[in-house]
C-alpha positions in Angstrom: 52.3 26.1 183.5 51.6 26.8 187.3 48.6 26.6 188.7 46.3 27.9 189.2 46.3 29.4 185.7 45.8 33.1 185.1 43.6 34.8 183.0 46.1 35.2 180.3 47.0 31.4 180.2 43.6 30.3 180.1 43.1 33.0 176.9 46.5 31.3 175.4 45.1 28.1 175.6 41.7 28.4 174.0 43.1 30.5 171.6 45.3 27.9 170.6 42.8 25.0 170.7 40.5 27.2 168.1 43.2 27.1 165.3 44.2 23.4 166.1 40.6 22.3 165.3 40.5 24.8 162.3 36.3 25.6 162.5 35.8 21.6 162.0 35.7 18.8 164.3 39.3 18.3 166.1 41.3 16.1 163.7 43.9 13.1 164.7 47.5 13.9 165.2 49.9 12.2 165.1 49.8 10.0 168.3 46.6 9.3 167.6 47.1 7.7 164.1 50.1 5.8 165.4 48.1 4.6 168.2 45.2 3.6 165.6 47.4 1.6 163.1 49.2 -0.2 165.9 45.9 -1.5 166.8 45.3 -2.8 163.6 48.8 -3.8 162.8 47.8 -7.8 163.5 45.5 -7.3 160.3 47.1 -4.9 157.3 45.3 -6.4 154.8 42.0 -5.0 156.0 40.0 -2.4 154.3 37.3 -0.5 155.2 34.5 0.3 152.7 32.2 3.0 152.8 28.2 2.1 152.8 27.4 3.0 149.0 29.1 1.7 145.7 28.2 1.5 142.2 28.5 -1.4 139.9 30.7 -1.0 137.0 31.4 -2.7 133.7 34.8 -2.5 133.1 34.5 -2.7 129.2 32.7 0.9 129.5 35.3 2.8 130.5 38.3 2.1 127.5 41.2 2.6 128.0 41.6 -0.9 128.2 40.5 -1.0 131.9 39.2 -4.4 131.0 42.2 -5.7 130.0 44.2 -3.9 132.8 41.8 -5.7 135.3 42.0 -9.1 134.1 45.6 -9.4 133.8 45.7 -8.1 137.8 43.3 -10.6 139.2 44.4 -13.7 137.0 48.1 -13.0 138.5 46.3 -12.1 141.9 44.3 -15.7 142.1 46.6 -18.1 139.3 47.5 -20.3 143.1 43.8 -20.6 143.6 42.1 -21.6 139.6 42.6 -19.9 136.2 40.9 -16.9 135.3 39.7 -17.1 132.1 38.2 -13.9 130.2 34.7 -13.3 129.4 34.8 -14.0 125.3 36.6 -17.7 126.1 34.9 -20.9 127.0 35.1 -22.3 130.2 36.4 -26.1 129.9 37.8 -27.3 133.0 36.3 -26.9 136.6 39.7 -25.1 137.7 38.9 -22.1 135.2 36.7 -19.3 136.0 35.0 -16.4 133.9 35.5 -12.9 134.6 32.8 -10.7 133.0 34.6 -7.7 133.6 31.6 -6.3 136.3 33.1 -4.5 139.7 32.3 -2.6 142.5 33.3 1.0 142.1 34.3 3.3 145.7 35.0 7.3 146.2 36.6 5.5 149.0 38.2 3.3 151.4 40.5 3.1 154.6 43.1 1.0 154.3 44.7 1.0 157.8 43.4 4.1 159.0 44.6 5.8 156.3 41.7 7.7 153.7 42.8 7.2 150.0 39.7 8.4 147.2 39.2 8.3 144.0 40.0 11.2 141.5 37.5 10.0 139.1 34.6 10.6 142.2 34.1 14.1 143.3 34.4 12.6 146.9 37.5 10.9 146.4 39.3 14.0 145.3 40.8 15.2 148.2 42.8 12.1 148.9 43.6 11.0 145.8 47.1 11.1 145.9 49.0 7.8 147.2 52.6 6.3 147.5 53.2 2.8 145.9 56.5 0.7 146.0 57.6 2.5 149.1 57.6 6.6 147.9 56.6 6.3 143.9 53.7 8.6 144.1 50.7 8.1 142.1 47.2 9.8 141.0 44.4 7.4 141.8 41.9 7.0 139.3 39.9 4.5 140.6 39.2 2.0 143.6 37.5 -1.0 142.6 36.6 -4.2 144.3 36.8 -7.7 142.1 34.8 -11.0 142.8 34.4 -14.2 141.2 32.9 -17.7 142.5 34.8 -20.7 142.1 33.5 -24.2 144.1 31.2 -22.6 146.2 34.0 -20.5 147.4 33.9 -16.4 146.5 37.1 -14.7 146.1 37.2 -11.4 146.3 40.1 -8.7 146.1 40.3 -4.7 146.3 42.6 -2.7 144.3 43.5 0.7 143.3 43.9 2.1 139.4 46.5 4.3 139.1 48.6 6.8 137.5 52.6 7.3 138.7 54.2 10.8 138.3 56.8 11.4 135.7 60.0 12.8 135.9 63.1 13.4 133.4 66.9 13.9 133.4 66.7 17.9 133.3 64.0 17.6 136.3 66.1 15.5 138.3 69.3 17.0 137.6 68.2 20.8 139.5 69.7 21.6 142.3 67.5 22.2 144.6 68.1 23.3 148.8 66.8 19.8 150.1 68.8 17.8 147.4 71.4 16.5 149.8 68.4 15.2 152.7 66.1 14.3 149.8 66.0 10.9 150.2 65.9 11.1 154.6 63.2 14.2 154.3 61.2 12.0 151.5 61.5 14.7 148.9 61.1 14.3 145.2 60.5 16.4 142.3 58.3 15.3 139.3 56.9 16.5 136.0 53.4 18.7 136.8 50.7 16.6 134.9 52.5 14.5 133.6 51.7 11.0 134.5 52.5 7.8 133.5 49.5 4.6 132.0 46.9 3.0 134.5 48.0 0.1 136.3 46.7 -2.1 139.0 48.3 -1.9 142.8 48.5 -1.4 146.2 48.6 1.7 148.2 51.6 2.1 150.8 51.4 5.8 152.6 50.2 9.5 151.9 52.3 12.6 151.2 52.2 15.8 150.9 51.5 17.5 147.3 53.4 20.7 146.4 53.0 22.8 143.2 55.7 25.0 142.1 56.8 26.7 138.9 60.7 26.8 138.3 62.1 28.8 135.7 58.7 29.2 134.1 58.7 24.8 134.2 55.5 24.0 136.3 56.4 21.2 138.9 55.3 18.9 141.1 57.3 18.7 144.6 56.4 15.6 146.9 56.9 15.2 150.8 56.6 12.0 153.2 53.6 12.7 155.3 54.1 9.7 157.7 56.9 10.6 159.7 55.6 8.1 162.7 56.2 4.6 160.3 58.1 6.1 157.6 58.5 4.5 154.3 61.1 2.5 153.0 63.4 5.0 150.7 63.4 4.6 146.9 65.6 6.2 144.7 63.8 9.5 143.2 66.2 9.4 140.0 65.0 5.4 138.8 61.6 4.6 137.3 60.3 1.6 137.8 57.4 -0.6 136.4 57.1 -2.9 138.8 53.3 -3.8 139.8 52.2 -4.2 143.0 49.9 -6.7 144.8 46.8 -6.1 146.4 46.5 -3.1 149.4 49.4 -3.2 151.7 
């Protein structure tokens, strides 16, 4: 715009700054998340914990979270000693017990990006999550692991989970975006219907879309991160693949 500006300019501007920041504090755009995960790019393992946690004892919660947990974190360290569970005897210095106790977050950052737990009323908002490139999932939980093993603590953070469902009549409508699905990150799943918990790692937001189609209630899903897209995935083929720990 020239300068100096006029009156109605000046208006234009603050007017537009107003609905950018939405009544709350003025939130990162795009550049600025880029900008923010480049800087940690030489470190994509780290994750940022909030302050306060609560200890859990996996065996409280059924369905077989104990179970789920253990398997995880025995495949997770089985380079480093054997994890052994908490009802078997310990008889060689490379196996270690797990007694089924970790650390329970509403929350963590995992490069930047906010993911929460849906079982936490502060987790709620962010509790959706891609794994595997673009299979989206609910998150249940986010739970940190740690065991002791010669004087050395190992310790590993990982996400419970719940991946949306889709069928053959689902996939099969015909839908305006159907041809760009796959560049757009589009897919359509199931509403509530979700698939068992599983242990895994978190690879990118999207956007969360309720619809109801011929009176069939679904679930439409969108690529958020358009600045370091995902990898595309094929919609159309479930896959039960776990993942490691956070990307």
């Amino acid at each position: 715009m020239p300068r100096p500006w006029s009156r109605e300019d000046c208006d234009s501007v603050q007017l537009l700054k107003s609905y950018l920041k939405g009544g709350t504090p003025e939130r990162r755009g795009t550049l600025q998340s880029y900008i923010e995960r480049i800087q940690v790019a030489s470190n994509p393992d780290h994750v940022d914990f909030p302050r306060f946690h609560q200890d859990v004892q996996l065996r409280t919660l059924g369905h077989g979270s104990y179970n789920l947990v253990f398997n995880y974190l025995r495949q997770a360290w089985s380079d480093n000693f054997e994890l052994i569970s908490d009802v078997a005897l310990a008889t060689m210095r490379s196996q270690v017990s797990f007694l089924g106790v970790v650390k329970s977050f509403t929350h963590v950052w995992v490069s930047k990006r906010r993911y929460g737990a849906g079982e936490y009323t502060r987790g709620i908002s962010a509790r959706y999550a891609y794994i595997d490139a673009r299979v989206p999932v609910l998150i249940d939980y986010i739970f940190q692991a740690s065991v002791t093993h010669c004087s050395d603590e190992h310790t590993l953070a990982f996400a419970i989970v719940r991946r949306f469902r889709t069928d053959a009549s689902t996939s099969g409508m015909d839908f305006p975006w159907l041809l760009w699905a796959i560049d757009l990150g589009v897919g359509v799943w199931t509403a509530n219907s979700l698939g068992n918990r599983e242990a895994v790692s978190l690879s990118g937001h999207f956007i969360l879309a309720p619809i109801v189609i011929r009176k069939r209630a679904l679930w439409i899903t969108v690529a958020f991160d358009h600045d370091t897209p995902e990898d595309d995935v094929d919609i159309t083929n479930d896959t039960n693949d776990a993942s490691r720990i956070f990307d």
